[in-house]
N, C-alpha and C positions, 0 to 999 in steps of 0.2 A: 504494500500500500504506500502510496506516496502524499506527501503535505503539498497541500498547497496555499500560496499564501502571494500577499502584492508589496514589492520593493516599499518601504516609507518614504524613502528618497524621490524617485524617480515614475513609483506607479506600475513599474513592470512588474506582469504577472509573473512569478516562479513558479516553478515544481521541483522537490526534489525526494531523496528516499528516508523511510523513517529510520535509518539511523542515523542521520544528521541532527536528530532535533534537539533544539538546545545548544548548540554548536553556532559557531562565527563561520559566517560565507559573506566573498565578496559579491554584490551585485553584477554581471557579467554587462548591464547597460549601464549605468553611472558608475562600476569599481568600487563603489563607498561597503565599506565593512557592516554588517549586519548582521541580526543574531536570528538565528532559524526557527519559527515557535516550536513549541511540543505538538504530537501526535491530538489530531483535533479524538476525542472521546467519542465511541460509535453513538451514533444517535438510536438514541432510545424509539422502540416500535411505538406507533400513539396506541392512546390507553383504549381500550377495549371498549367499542359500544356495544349496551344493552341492546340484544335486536326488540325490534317494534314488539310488544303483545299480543297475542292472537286476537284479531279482532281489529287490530288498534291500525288505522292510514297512515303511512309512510310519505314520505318526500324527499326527494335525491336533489343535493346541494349540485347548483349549476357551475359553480368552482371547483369543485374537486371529485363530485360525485358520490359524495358521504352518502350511508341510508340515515336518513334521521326520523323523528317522529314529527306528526302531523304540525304538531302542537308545539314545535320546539324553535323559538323567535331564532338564535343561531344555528349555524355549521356546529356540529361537536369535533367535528374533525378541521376545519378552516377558520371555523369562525365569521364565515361570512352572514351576510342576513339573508335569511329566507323567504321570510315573511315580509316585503317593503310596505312602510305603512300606504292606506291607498289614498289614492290621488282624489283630490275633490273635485267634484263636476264643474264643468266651467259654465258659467253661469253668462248668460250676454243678457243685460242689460237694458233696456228700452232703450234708445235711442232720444234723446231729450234736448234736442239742441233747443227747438226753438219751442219748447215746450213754457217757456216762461214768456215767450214775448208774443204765440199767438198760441190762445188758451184751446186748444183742438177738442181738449175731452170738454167742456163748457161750451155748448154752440147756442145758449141763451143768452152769455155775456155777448159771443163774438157776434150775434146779429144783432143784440144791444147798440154796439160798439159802432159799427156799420151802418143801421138806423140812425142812430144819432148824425152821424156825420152828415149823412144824405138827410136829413132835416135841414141842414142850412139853404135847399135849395128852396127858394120863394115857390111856395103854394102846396111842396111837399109836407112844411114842416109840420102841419097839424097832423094828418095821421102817421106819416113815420115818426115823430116826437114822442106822441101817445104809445106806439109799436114798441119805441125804443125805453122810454121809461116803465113800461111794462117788463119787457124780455131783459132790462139790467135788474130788475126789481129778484125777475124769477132765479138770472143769473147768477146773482148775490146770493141768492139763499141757498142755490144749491153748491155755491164756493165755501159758501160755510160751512154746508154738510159733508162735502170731499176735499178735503183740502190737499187733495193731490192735483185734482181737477184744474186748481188756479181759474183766472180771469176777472180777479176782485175788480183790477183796472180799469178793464175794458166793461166790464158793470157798471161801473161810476162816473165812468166815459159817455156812457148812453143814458142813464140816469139823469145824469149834469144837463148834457148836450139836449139829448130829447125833448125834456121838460123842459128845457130854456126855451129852447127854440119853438116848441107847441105853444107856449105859453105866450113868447114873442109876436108869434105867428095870428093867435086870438087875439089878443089884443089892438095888433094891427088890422085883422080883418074888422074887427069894431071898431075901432077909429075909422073908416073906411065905410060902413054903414050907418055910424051914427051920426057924423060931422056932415050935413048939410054942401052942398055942393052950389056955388054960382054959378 
């Protein structure tokens, strides 16, 4: 049987025979004097595993090929893991970009919202005003009640707007019918 073992100096592998060990040898790559370890100790056989139970699922380690039991988190022969903890589902997410700035799941804010606007046109605004401060009214409440849903804004947008503008709108058609004409 032969040692083997790696120069300190220089890195070069050696071999030589076990009666050298413990002895001074010159490195044959750098020359530098060096001392020859001892004979390395037979490695010990690994310890003995208990076969599986009769009965009992077995599982063969993908490193080394150990038999192990079902149930056993390591390799008894590597050490390696057998069992990897498992991986969580990946989960995707909604999609939310514009989820705060046009209220998609609230379509009583968002036609609130749009009523209102379109009230500013002269002769619209009384019934889209009425439409819109209606559908912000319903809007609202049901932002309250989902408050994933959003669209408070664009509620209070048609609320604001609607009602101004219907209200605008009445009062000009009465001034308009009451005020006498030359």
């Amino acid at each position: 049987m032969s040692i083997d073992f790696d120069c300190p100096y220089c890195g070069k592998q050696l071999s030589t025979d076990d009666s050298a060990a413990g002895q001074q040898a010159a490195c044959p790559e750098c020359g530098k004097q060096l001392a020859v370890p001892g004979a390395a100790a037979p490695v010990p056989p690994p310890p003995a595993v208990p076969p599986a139970a009769a009965g009992e699922a077995v599982i063969f380690c993908a490193k080394c090929g150990q038999k192990n039991g079902d149930n056993n988190y390591q390799c008894t022969g590597c050490g390696a893991v057998l069992h990897a903890a498992p991986r969580p589902a990946r989960t995707v997410k909604e999609d939310n970009t514009l989820g705060g700035l046009i209220p998609l799941n609230n379509k009583k804010a968002l036609l609130a919202y749009y009523f209102g606007i379109f009230s500013l046109i002269p002769c619209l605004g009384i019934p889209l005003g009425v439409a819109a401060l209606v559908l912000g009214l319903k809007g609202l409440a049901f932002a309250d009640a989902n408050p994933e849903a959003k669209g408070k804004g664009h509620a209070w947008t048609g609320i604001i707007l609607g009602g101004g503008c219907a209200l605008v709108n009445l009062l000009v058609l009465a001034a308009m019918l009451l005020i006498p004409r030359k």
